[in-house]
Each structure stands twice: as structure tokens, then as C-alpha cells.
N, C-alpha and C positions, 0 to 999 in steps of 0.2 A: 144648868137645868138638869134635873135627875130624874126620872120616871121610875118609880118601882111598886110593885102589887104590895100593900097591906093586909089584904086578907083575902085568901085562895076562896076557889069555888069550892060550893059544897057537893057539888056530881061534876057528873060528866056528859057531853052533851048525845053522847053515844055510851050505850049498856054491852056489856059483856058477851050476854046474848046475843045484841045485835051483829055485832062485829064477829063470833063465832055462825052464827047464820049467814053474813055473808062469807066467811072461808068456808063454810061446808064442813064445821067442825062439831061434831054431834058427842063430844065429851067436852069433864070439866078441866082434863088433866094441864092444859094450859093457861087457864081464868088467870093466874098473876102475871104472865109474860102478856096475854092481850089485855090485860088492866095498864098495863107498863106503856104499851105500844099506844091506846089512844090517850093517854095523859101525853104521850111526847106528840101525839099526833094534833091534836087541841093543842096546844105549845106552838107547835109548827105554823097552823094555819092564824092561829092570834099573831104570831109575833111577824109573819109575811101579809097581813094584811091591816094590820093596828087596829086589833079586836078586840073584845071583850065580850067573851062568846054565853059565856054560864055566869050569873052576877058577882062581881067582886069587889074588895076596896082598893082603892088606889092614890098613890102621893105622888104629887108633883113639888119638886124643890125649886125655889130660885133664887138668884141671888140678889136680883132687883126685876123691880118691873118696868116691862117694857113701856115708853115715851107715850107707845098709844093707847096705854091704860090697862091692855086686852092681852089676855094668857088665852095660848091653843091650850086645850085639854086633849094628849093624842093617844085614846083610847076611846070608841065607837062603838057601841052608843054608851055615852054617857047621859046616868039618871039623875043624877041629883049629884050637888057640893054640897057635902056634910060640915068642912068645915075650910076657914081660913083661919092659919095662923102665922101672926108677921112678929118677929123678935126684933128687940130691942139691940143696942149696942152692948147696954149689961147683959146679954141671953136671958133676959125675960119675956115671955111668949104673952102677947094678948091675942084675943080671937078679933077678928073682922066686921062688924057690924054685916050680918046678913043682907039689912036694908042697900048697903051701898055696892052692892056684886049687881048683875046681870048676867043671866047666863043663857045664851042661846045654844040647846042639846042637838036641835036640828040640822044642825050643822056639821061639815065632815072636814077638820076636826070641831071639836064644840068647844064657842069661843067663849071666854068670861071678861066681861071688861069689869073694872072698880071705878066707881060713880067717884068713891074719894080715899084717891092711893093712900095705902099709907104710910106715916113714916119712913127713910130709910133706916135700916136698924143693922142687924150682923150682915160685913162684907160679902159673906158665905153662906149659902143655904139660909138666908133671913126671911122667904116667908115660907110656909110649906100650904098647901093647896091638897083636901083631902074630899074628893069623891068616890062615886059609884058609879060604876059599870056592866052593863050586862044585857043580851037580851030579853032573862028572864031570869029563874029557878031552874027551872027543867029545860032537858034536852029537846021537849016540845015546842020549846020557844026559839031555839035556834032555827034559821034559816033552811032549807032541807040542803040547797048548794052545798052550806059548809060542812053539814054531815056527812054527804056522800064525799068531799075532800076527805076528811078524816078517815072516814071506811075504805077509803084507795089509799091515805097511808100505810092503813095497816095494814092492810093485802098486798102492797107492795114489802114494807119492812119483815113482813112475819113472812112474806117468800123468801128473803134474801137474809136472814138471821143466822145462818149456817154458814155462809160466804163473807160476812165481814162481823168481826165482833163489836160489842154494842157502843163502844168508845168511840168508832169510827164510824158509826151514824149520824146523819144519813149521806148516804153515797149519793142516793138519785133519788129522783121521783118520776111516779108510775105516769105512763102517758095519761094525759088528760086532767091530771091536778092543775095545771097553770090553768084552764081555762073554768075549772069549776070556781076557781077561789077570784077569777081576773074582774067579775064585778064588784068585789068587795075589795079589791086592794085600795091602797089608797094613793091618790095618782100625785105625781109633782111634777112641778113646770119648771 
């Protein structure tokens, strides 16, 4: 099973301004280091709590499906399956009958069962599972929790950007991030 993004967000769920507003930075002379700092900062908080903060596409690989018919989707909130597609033995790809998916979003993670598997086909990566994710378009639509995470990344990393070089990011995090992101993590038993 492989999870990887298909197609990035188009913003960010925090603005330049914003994040300059809260460091009390009244020029532009650093706009591409805090552009840098909430892309990693967004990054951070998606990949510690199985986000999908600003809408994006995403693939899920498998190599078969599982007995109980039902694929987690572990990306939150998921909006919609655009497509399924299961290959053949010869690597020829046909799509999934829409009609025979199920997909509950409301659920954390959102589960999809197939009414009628199909085929086994390639050993390896044989069906690929392509949705969408996101809370929205804009940074409007994110949660405010996870902005003000982000906004404490960055006031955290852009204090400490002089003490450790960027390779070696992140060293730490600023007190109180665990507990703005700790309702959105996603828990296991």
C-alpha cells in the first residue's frame, strides 16, 4: 500500500502577511524564507495528524484488496473518489464501475468498500484508488486549531533559523503545538 499526493494545493492555509503579523515583522525583506517556513509548516502539521488541509489529489496503491472488501482512505477529510483503477495481469488498466464503490467520508479514516471486487490483476500495485481531499480552497476553510499550529511553527523555526541550518529541521517544537493539533491527530488502538 503506497499513499502519495497527486496534485499539490493551490495556497496556503496561512498568508505571508499573516505569519509576518504574528512575528511583528513590518517588511517584505523575508516574504520567501516565511513562504518556505509555512509550506514546511502545513507539511508538518498534515503529515502529524493525516491531513489534508487546503484541497488536493491523492493515490492510493494496492496490491490486492482486502477479504472485507473495504479500503481506509488515510487522508482527512476526504471529498470525493474520482477514480478507481484495477490492472489487469497484462498491465492493462480498466476503471471501476462507480456504481459498485461505497464510500463513507464521514469517517476518520474514510472507508470505501467495493459492492464487486475486482479481478485480481498485477501482483503489485494492481488497483490504484484516486481521490480528493481537503478542507476546502482557502485558508478560510481550514480549522482556526490548525492555523494557529502552523503560525507556532513558524515563530518557532524562524526564531531558531540562525542556531540550526535548514537540513536539520525541525529540532523541536514550540510549547503548545501538541496540544493545538492533539484533536485532529488521528488516534490508534
Amino acid at each position: 500500500m503506497t499513499l502519495f499526493r497527486t496534485v499539490a494545493p493551490e495556497a496556503e492555509p496561512v498568508t505571508p502577511s499573516e505569519a509576518n503579523q504574528n512575528l511583528r515583522i513590518d517588511h517584505d525583506g523575508e516574504d520567501a524564507l516565511i513562504e518556505g517556513l509555512i509550506r514546511a509548516a502545513r507539511e508538518e502539521v498534515e503529515a502529524s495528524c493525516g491531513l489534508a488541509l487546503i484541497d488536493q489529489g491523492w493515490r492510493l496503491t494496492l496490491d490486492r484488496l482486502p477479504r472485507s472488501g473495504r479500503v481506509l482512505l488515510r487522508r482527512h477529510p476526504v471529498k470525493a473518489v474520482l477514480s478507481v483503477t484495477a490492472y489487469g495481469s497484462d498491465g492493462e488498466g480498466s476503471l471501476v464501475d462507480p456504481g459498485s464503490l461505497l464510500l463513507d467520508a464521514h469517517a476518520r479514516p474514510a472507508r470505501l468498500h467495493f459492492l464487486r471486487p475486482p479481478a485480481p490483476g498485477l501482483a503489485m500495485n494492481g488497483i490504484e484508488i484516486d481521490f480528493s481531499a481537503g478542507f476546502g480552497e482557502a485558508g478560510t476553510d481550514v480549522p482556526d486549531l490548525l492555523k494557529r499550529a502552523i503560525l507556532a511553527l513558524v515563530a518557532h523555526w524562524y526564531e531558531f533559523r540562525a542556531t540550526y541550518a535548514a537540513a536539520d529541521q525541525p529540532v523541536s517544537y514550540p510549547a503548545g503545538y501538541e496540544r493545538l493539533i492533539a484533536p485532529w491527530r488521528a488516534r490508534r488502538l
